[in-house]
N, CA, C and O atoms as a DFTB+ gen file, in Angstrom:
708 C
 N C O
     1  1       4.798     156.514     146.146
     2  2       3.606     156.444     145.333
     3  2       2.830     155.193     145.770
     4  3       3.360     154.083     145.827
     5  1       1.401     155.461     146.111
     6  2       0.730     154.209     146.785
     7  2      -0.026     153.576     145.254
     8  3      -0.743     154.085     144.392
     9  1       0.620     152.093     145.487
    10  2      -0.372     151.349     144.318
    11  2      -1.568     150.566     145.026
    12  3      -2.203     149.725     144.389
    13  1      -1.730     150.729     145.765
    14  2      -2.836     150.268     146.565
    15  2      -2.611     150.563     147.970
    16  3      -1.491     150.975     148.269
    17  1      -3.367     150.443     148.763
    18  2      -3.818     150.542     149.873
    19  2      -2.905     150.186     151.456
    20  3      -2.790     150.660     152.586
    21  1      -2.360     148.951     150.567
    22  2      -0.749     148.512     151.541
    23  2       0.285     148.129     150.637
    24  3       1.095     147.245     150.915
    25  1       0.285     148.889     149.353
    26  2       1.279     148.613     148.690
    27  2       1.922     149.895     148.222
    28  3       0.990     150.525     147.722
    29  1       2.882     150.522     148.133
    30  2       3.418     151.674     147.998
    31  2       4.843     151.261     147.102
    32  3       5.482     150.214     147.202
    33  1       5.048     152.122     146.439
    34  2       6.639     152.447     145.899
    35  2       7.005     153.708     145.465
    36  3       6.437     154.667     144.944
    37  1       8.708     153.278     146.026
    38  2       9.382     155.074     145.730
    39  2      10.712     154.624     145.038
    40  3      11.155     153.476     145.008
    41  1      11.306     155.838     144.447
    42  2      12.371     155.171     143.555
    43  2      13.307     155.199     144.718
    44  3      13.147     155.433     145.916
    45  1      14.333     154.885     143.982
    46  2      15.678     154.405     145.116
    47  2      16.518     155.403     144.369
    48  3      16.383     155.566     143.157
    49  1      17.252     155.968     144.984
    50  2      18.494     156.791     145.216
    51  2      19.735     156.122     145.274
    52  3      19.874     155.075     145.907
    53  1      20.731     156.722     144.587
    54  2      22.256     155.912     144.940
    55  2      22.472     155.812     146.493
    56  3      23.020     154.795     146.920
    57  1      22.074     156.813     147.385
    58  2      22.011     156.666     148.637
    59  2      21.632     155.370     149.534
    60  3      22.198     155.067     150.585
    61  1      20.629     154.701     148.958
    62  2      19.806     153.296     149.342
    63  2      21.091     152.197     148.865
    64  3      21.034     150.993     149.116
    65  1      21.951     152.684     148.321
    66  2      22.766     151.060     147.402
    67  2      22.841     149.916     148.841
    68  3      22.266     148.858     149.098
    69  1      23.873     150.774     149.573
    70  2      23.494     149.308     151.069
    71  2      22.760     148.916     151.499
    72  3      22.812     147.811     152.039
    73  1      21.805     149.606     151.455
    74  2      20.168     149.059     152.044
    75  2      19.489     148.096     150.895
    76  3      18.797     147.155     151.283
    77  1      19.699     148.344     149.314
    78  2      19.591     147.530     148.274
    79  2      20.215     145.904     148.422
    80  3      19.671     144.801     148.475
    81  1      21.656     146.378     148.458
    82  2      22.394     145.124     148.479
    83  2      21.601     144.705     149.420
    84  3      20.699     144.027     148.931
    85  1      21.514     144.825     150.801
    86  2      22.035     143.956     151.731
    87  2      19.853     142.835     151.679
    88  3      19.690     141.623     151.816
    89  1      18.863     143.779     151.473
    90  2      17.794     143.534     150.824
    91  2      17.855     142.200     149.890
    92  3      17.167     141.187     150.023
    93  1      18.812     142.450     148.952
    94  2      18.734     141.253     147.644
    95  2      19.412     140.372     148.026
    96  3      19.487     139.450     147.215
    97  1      20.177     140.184     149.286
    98  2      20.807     139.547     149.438
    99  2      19.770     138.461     150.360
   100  3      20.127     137.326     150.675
   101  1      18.642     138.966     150.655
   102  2      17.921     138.146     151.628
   103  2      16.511     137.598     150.366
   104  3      15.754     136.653     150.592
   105  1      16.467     138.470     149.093
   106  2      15.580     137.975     148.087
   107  2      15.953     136.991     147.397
   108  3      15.466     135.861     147.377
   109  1      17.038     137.504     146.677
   110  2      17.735     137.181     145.666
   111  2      18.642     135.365     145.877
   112  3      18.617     134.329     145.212
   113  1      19.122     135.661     146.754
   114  2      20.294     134.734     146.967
   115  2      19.285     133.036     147.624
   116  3      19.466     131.882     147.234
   117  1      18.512     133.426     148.443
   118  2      18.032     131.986     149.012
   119  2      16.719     131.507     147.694
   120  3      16.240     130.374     147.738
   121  1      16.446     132.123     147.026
   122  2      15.447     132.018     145.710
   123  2      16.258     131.267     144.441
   124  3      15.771     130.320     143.825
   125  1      17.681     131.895     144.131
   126  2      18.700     131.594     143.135
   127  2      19.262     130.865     143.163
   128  3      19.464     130.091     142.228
   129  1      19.982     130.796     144.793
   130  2      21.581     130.187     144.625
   131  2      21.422     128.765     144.087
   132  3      22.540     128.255     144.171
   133  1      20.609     127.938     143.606
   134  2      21.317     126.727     143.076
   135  2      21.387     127.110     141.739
   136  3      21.354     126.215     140.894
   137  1      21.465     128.106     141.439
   138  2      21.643     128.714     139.687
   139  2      23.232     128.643     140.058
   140  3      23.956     128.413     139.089
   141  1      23.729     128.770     141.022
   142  2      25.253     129.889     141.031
   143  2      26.096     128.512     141.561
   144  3      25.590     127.510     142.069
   145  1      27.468     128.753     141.302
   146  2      28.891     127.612     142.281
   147  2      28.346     128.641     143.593
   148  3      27.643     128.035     144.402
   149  1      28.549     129.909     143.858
   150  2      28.621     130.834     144.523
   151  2      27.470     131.155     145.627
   152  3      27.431     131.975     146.544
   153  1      26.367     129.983     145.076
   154  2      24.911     130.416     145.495
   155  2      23.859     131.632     145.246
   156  3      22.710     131.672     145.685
   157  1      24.720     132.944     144.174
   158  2      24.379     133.651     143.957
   159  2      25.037     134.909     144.691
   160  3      24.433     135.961     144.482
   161  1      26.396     135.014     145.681
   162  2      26.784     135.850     146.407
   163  2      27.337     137.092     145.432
   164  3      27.022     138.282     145.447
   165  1      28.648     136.089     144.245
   166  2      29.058     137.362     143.251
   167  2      27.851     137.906     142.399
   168  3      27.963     138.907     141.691
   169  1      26.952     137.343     142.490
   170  2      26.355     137.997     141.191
   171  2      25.492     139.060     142.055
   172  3      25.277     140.149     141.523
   173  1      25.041     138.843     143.209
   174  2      24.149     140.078     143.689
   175  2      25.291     140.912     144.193
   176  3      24.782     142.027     144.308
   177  1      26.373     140.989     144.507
   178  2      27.208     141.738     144.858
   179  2      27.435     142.431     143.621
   180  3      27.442     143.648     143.805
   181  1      27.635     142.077     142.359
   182  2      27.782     142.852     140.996
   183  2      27.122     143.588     141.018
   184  3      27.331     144.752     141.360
   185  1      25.563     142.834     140.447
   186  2      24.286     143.500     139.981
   187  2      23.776     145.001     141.004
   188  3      23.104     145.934     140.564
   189  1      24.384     144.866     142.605
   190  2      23.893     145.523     143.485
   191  2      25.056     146.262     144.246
   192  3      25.090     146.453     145.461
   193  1      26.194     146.722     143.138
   194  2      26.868     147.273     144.109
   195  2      26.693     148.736     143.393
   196  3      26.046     148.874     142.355
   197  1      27.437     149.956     144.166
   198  2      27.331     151.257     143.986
   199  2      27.577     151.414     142.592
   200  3      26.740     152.061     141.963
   201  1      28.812     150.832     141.827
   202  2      28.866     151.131     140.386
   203  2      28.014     151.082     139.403
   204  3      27.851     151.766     138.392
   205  1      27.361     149.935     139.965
   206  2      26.252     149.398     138.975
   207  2      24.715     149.564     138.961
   208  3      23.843     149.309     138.131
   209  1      24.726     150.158     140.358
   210  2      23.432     150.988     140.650
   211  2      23.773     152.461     139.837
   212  3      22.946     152.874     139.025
   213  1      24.685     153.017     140.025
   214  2      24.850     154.368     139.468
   215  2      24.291     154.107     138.038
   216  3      23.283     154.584     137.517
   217  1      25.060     153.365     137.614
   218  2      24.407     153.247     135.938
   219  2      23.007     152.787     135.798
   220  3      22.301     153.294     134.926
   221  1      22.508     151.790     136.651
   222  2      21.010     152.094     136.414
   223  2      20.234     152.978     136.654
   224  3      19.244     153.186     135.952
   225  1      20.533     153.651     137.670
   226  2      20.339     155.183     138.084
   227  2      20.182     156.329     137.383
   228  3      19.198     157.048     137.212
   229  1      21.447     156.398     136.953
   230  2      21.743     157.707     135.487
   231  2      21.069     156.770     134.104
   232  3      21.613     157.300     133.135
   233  1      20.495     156.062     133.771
   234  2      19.916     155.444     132.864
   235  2      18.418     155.972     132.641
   236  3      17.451     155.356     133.089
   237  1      18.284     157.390     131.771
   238  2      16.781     158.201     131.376
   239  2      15.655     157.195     131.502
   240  3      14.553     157.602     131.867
   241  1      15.846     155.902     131.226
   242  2      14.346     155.251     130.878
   243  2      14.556     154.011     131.660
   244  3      14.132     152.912     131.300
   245  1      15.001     154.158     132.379
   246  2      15.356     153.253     134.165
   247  2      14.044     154.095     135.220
   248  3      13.961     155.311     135.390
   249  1      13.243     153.169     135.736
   250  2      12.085     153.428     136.602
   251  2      12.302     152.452     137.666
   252  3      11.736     151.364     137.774
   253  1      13.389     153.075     138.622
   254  2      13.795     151.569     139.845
   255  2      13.094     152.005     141.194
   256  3      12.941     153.206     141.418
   257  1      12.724     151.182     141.972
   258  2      11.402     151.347     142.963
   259  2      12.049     150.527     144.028
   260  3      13.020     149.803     143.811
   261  1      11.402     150.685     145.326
   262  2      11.796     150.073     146.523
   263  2      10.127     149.247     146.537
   264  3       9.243     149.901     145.984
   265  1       9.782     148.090     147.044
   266  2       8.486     148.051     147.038
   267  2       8.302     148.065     148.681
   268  3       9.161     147.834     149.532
   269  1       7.163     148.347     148.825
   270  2       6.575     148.019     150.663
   271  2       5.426     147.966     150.622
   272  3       4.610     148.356     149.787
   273  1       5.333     147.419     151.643
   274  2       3.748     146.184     152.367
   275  2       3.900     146.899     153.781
   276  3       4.900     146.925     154.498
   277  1       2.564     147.514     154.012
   278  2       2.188     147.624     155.374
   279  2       3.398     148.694     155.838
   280  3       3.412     148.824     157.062
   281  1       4.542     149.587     155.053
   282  2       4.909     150.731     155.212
   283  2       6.309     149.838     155.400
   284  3       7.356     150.442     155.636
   285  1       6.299     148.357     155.287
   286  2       7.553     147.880     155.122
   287  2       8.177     147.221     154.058
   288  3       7.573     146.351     153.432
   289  1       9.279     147.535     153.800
   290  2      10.587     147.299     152.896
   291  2      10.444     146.024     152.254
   292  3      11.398     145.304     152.548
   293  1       9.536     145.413     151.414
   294  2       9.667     143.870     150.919
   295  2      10.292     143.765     149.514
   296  3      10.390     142.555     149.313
   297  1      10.774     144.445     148.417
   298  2      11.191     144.160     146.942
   299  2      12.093     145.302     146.282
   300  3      12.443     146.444     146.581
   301  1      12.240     144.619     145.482
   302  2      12.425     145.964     144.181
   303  2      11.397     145.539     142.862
   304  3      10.841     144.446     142.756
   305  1      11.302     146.532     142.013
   306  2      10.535     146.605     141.041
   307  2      11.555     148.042     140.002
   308  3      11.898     149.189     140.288
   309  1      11.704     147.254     138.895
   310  2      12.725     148.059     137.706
   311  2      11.823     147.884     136.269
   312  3      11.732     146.881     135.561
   313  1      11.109     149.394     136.074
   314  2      10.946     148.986     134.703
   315  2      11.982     149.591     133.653
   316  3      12.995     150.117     134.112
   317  1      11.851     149.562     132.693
   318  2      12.364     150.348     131.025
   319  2      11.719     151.067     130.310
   320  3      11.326     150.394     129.358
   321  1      11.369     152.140     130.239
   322  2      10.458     152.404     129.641
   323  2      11.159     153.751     128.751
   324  3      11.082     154.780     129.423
   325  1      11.740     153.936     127.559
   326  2      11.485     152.975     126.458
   327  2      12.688     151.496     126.809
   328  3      13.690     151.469     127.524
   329  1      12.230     150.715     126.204
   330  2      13.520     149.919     126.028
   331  2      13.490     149.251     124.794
   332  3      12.624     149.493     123.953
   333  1      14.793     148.044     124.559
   334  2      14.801     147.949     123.329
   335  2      14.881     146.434     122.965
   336  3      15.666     145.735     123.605
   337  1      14.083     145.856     121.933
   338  2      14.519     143.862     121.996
   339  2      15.179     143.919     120.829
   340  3      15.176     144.606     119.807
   341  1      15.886     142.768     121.390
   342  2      16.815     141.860     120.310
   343  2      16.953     142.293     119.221
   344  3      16.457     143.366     119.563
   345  1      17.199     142.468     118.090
   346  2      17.306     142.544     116.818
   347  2      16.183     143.358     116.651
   348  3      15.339     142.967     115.844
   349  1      16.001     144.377     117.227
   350  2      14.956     145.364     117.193
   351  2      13.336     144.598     116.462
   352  3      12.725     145.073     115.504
   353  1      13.097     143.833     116.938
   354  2      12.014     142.363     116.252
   355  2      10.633     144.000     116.544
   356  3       9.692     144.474     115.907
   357  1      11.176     144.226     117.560
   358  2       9.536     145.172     118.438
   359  2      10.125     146.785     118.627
   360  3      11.006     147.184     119.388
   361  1       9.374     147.475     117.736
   362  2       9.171     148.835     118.233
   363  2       8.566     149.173     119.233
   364  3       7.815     148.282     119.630
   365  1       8.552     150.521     120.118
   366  2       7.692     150.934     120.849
   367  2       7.543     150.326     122.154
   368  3       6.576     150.648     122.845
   369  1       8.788     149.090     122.764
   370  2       8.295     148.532     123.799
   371  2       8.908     148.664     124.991
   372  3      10.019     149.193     125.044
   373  1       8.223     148.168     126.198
   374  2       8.724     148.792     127.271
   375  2       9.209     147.677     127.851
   376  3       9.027     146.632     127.226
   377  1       9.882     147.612     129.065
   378  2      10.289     146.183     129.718
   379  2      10.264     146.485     131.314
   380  3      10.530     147.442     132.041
   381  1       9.752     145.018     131.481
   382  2       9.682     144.835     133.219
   383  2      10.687     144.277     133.932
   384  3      10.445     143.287     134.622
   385  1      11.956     144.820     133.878
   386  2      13.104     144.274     133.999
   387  2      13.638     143.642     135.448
   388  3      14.702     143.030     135.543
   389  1      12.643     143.911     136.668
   390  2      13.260     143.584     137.297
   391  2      11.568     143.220     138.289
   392  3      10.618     143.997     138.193
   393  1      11.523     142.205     138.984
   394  2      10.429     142.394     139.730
   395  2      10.962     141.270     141.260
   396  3      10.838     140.046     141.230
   397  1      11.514     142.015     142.424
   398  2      12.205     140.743     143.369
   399  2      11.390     140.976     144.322
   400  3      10.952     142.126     144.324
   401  1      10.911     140.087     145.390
   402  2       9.876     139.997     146.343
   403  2      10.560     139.269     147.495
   404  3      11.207     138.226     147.407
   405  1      10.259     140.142     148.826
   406  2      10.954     138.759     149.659
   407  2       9.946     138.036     149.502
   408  3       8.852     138.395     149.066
   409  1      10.379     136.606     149.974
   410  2       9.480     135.241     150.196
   411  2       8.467     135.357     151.290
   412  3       7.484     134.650     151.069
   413  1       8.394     136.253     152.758
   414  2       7.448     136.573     153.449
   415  2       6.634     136.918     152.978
   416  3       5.726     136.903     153.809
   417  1       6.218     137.346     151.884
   418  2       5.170     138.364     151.171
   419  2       4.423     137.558     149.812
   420  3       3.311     137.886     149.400
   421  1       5.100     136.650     149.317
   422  2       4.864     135.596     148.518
   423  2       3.112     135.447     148.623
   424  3       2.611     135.622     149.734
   425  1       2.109     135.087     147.315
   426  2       1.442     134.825     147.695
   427  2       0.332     136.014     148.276
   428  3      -0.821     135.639     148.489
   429  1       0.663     137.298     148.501
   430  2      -0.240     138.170     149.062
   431  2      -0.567     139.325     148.324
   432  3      -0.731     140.512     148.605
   433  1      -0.634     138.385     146.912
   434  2      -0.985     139.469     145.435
   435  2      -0.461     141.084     145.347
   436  3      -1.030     142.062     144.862
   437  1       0.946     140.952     146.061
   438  2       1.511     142.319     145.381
   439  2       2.000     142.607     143.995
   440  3       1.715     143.551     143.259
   441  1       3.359     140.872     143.661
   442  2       3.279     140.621     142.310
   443  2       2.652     141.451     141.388
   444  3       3.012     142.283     140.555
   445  1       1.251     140.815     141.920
   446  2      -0.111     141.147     140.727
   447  2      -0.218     142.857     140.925
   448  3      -0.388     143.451     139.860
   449  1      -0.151     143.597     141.981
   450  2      -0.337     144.587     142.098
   451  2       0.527     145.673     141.215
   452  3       0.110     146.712     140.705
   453  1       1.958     145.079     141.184
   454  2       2.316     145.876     140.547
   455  2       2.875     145.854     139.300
   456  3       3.532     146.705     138.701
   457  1       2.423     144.464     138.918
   458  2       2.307     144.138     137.179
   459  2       0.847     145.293     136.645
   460  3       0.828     146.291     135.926
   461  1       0.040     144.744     137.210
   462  2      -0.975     145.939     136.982
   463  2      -0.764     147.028     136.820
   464  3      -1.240     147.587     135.832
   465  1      -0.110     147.598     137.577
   466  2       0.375     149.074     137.611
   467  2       1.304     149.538     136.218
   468  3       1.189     150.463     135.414
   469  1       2.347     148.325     136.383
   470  2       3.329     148.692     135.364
   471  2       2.750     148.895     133.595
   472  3       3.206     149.750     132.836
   473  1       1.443     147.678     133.152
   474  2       1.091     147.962     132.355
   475  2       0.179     148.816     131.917
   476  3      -0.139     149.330     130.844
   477  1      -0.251     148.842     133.320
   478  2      -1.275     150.636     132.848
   479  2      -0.390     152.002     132.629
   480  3      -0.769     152.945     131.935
   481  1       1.215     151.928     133.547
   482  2       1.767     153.004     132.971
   483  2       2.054     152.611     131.648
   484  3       1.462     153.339     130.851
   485  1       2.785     151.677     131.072
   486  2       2.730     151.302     129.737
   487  2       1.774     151.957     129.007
   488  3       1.982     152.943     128.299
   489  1       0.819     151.454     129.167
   490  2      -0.536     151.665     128.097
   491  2      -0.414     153.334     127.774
   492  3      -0.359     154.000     126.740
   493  1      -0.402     153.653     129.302
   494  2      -0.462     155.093     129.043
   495  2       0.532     156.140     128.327
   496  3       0.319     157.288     127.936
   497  1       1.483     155.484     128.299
   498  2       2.822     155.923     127.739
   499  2       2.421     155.210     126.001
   500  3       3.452     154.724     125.537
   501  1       1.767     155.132     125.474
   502  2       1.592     154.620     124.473
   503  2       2.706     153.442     124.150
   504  3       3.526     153.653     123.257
   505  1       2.718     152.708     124.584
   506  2       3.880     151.487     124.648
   507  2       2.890     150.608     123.476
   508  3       1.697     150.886     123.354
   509  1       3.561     149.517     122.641
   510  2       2.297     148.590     121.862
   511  2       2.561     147.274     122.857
   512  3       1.615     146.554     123.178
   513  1       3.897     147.024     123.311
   514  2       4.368     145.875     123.457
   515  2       4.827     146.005     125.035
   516  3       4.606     147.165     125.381
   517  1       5.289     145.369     125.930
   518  2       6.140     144.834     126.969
   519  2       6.655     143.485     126.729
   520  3       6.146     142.540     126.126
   521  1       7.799     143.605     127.346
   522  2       9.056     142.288     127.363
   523  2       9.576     142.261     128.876
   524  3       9.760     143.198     129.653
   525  1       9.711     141.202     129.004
   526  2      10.651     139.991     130.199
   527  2      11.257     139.128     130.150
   528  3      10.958     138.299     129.290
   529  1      12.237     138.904     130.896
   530  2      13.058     137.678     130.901
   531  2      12.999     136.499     131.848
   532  3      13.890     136.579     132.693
   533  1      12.289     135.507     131.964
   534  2      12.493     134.976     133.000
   535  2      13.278     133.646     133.322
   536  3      13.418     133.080     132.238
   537  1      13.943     132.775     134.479
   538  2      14.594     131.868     134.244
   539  2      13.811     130.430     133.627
   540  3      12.747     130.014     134.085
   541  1      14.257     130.044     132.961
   542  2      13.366     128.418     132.542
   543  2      13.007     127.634     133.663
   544  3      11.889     127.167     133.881
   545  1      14.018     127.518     134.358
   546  2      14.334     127.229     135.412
   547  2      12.986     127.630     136.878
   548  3      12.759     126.859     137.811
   549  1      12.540     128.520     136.743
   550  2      11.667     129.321     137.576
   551  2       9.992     128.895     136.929
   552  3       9.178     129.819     136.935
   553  1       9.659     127.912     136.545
   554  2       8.146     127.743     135.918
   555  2       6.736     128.581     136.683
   556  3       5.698     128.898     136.104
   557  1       7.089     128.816     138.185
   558  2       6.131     129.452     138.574
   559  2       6.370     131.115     138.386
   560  3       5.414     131.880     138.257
   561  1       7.165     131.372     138.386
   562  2       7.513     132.960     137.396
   563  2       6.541     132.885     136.063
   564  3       5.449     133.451     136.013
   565  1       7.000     132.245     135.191
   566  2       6.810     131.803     133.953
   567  2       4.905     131.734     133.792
   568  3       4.207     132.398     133.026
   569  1       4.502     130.772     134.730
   570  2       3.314     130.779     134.956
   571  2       2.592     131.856     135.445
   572  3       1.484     131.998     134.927
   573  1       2.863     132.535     136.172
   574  2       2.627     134.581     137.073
   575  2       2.178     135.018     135.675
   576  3       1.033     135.282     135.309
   577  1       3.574     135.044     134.810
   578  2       3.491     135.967     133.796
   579  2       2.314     135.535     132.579
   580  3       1.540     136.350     132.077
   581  1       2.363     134.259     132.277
   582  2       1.451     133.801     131.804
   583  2       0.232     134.186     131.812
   584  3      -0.357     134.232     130.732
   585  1      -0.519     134.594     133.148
   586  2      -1.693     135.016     133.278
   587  2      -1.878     136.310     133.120
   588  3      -2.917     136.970     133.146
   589  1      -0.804     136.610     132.958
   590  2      -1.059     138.407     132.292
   591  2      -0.879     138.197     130.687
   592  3      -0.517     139.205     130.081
   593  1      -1.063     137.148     130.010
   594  2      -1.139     136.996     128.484
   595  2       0.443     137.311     128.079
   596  3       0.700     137.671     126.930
   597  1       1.518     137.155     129.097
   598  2       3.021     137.452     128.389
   599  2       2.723     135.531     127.528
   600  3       1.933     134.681     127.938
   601  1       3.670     135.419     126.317
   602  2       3.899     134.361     125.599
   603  2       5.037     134.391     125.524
   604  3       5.722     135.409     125.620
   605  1       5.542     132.958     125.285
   606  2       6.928     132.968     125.213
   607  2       7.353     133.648     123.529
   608  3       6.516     133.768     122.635
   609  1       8.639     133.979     123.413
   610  2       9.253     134.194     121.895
   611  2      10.183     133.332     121.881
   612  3      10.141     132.446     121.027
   613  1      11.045     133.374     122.647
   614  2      12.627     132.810     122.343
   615  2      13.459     132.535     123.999
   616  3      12.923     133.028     124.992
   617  1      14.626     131.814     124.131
   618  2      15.459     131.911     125.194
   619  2      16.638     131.614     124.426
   620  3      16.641     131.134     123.293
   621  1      17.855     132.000     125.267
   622  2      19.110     131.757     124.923
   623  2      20.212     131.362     126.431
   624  3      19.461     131.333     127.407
   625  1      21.121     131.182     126.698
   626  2      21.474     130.914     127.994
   627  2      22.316     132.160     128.068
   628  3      23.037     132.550     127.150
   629  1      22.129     132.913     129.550
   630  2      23.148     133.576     130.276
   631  2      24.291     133.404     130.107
   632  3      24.663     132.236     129.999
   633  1      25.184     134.379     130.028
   634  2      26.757     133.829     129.970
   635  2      27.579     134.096     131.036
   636  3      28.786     133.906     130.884
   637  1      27.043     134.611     132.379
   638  2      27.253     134.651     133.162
   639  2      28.672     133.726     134.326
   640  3      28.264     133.275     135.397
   641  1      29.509     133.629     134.135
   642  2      30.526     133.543     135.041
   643  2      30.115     132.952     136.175
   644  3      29.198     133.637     136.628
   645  1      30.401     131.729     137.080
   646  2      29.817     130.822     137.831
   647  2      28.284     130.000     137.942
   648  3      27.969     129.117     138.740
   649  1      27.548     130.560     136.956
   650  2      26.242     129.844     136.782
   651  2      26.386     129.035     136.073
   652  3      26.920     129.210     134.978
   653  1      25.807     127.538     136.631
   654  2      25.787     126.142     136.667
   655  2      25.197     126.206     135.147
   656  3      24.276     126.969     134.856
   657  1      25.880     125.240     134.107
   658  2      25.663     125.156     132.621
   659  2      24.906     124.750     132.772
   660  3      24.550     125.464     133.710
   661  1      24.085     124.020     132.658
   662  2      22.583     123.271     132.787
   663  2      21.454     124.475     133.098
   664  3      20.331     124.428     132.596
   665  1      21.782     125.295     133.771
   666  2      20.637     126.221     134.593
   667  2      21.027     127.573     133.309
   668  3      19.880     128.020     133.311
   669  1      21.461     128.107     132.707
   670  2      21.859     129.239     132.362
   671  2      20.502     130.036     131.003
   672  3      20.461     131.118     130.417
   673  1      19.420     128.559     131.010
   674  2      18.395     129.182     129.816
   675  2      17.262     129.852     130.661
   676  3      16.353     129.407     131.363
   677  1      17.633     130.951     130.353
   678  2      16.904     132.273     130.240
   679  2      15.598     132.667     128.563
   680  3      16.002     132.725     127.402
   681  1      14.392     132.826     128.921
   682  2      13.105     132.604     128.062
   683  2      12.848     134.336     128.001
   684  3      12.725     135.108     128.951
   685  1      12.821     134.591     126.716
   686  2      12.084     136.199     126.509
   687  2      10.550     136.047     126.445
   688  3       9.923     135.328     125.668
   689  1       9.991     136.979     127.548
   690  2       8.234     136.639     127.040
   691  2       7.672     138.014     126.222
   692  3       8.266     139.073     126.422
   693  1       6.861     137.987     125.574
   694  2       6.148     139.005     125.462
   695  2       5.239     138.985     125.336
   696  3       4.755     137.911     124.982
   697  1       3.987     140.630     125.615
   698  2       2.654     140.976     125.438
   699  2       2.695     142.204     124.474
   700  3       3.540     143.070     124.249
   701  1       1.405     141.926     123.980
   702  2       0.846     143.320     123.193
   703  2       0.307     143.948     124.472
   704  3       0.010     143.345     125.503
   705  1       0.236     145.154     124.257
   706  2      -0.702     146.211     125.577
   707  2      -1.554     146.784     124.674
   708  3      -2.404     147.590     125.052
């Protein structure tokens, strides 16, 4: 599906899981690792192995995407649509659960391209709300989202298994649509 002109996405298949991993491993890991003892190796090996793709996979309101630039392979992009917050605070809302970019591409307003996208499917899906998580830790994330009117609500820390105690606060944002 083309979201613009050199920006395209298609969902991913359990078939893609090695081509996933081995992908996040070149996003994910040199962006993170001072979150991790590990640098981030177990946790993208978790998050990105066949088991755990299957379940996001077989998950009805899982929308997982490969992204590409110029007909090449640069991200993933995962929405929720429905999904569900905290203490059910928000009806009706959807979530942008996953948005990874390699660092070559940084900067060449795809980000923006397909935040755009995501909240116009929102809108259209009659969504009232969208939610994200981003690291505290990450201020220029934080700031991205910002300019799409996300506000902060709340953070709590990850409980995550080798991530450095100091680094583990994680911020919920949200928008009205």
């Amino acid at each position: 599906m083309r979201i613009n002109e050199t920006v395209a996405i298609t969902k991913i298949t359990l078939n893609q899981q090695p081509e996933i991993l081995a992908l996040m491993k070149t996003i994910y890991q040199p962006a993170y690792a001072y979150l991790w003892e590990d640098k981030g190796k177990g946790y993208v090996n978790r998050i990105y192995s066949n088991q755990q793709m299957k379940r996001d996979l077989d998950d009805v309101n899982s929308q997982f995407y490969l992204v590409s630039h110029h007909k090449k392979t640069v991200g993933i992009f995962k929405l929720l649509l429905p999904s569900t917050f905290p203490e059910n605070e928000f009806l009706n809302i959807a979530k942008l659960d996953r948005i990874y970019l390699h660092h070559s591409v940084h900067g060449k307003g795809i980000a923006k391209q397909l935040m755009l996208w995501a909240l116009e499917q929102m809108k259209n899906n009659r969504f009232e709300y969208c939610w994200l998580e981003a690291m505290v830790s990450q201020p220029r994330a934080i700031a991205f989202y910002e300019k799409f009117d996300f506000t902060y609500h709340s953070q709590y820390d990850l409980p995550f298994e080798g991530l450095h105690n100091e680094l583990r606060a994680i911020q919920r944002m949200v928008k009205k649509l």
